[in-house]
N, C-alpha and C positions, 0 to 999 in steps of 0.2 A: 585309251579311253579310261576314265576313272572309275573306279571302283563303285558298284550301288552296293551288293551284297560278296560278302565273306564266310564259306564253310570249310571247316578242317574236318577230313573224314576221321570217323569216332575212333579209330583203332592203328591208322597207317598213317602219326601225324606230320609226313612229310607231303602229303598228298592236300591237296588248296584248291577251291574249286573259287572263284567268282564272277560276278555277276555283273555287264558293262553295258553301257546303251550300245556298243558294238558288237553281243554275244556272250557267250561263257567259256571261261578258260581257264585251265587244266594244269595245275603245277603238281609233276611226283618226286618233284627235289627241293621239297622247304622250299617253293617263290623264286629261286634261283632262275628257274624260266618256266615258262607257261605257252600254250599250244589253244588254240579257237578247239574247243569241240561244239562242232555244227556251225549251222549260217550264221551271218552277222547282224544278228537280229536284237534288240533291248533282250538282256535277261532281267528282272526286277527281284526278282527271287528263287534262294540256291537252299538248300537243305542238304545232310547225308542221313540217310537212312540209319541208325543206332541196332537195328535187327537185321539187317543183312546185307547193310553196308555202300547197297546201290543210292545216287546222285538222282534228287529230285530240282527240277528247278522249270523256270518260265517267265512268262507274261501278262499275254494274255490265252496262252497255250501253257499247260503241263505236260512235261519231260520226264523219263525215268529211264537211268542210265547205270547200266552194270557194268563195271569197268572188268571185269573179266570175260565178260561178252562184245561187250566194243562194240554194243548197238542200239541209241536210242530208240526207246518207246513213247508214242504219244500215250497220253492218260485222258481219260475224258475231264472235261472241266464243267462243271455246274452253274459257270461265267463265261462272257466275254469282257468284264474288267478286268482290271489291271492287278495284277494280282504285287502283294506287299510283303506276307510272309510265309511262308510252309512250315509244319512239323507233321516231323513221325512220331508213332507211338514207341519207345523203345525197346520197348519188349515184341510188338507187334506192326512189321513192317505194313500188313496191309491195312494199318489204322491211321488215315492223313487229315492233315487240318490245313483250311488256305482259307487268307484271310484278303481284300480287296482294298482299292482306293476309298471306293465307295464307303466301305466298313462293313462288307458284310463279310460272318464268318461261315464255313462249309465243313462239313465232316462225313468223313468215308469212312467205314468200316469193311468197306471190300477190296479194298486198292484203287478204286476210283472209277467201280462203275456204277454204283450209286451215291449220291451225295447227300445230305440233310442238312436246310438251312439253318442255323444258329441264331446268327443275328443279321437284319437288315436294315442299313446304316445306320449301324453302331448302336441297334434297341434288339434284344434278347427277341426271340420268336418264341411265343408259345404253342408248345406243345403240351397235344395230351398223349401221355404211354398208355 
């Protein structure tokens, strides 16, 4: 299946994670070969974590995956869109951002059990602090 998303983890860069309408898969030989981790399900978007190195990615489900644990975690999602792109904070793994087809964008500052809408399709949300 071809390729939708592309991450190199931040530190170990023989390690390739991406992202296929068939699942996500797993190379820790520089792309040399690659292994499904989990169902064969769309992944639409893959991220590495820059603070602690664990593998976020999904759909319309969010994943969080410690390779030194060998155990995905569901993450709560603030959607059921389709999700486009993820980032972590890189000093602060539990600071995530996921952005939609739709255009909306979400921000967590707890790891992803609470979410705060950004934007909804593709117009800023105001907020009052």
């Amino acid at each position: 299946s071809a390729p939708i998303q592309l991450a190199v983890h931040p530190t170990q860069l023989s390690v390739v994670a991406i992202g296929t309408h068939t699942g996500l898969f797993l190379s820790t030989d520089s792309g040399a070969t690659f292994t499904r981790l989990g169902p064969a399900v769309p992944v639409t978007a893959v991220t590495w974590s820059p603070a602690d190195g664990h593998l976020l990615f999904g759909s319309t489900t969010l994943t969080r995956y410690a390779m030194d644990q060998g155990q995905p975690t569901p993450v709560s999602m603030p959607t059921t869109d389709l999700l486009v792109a993820l980032a972590v904070n890189p000093t602060a793994a539990h600071d995530l951002a996921v952005a939609t087809h739709e255009r909306d964008v979400y921000r967590s500052e707890d790891g992803g059990q609470t979410w705060t809408q950004l934007a909804d399709t593709g117009r800023v949300v105001n907020r009052t602090e």
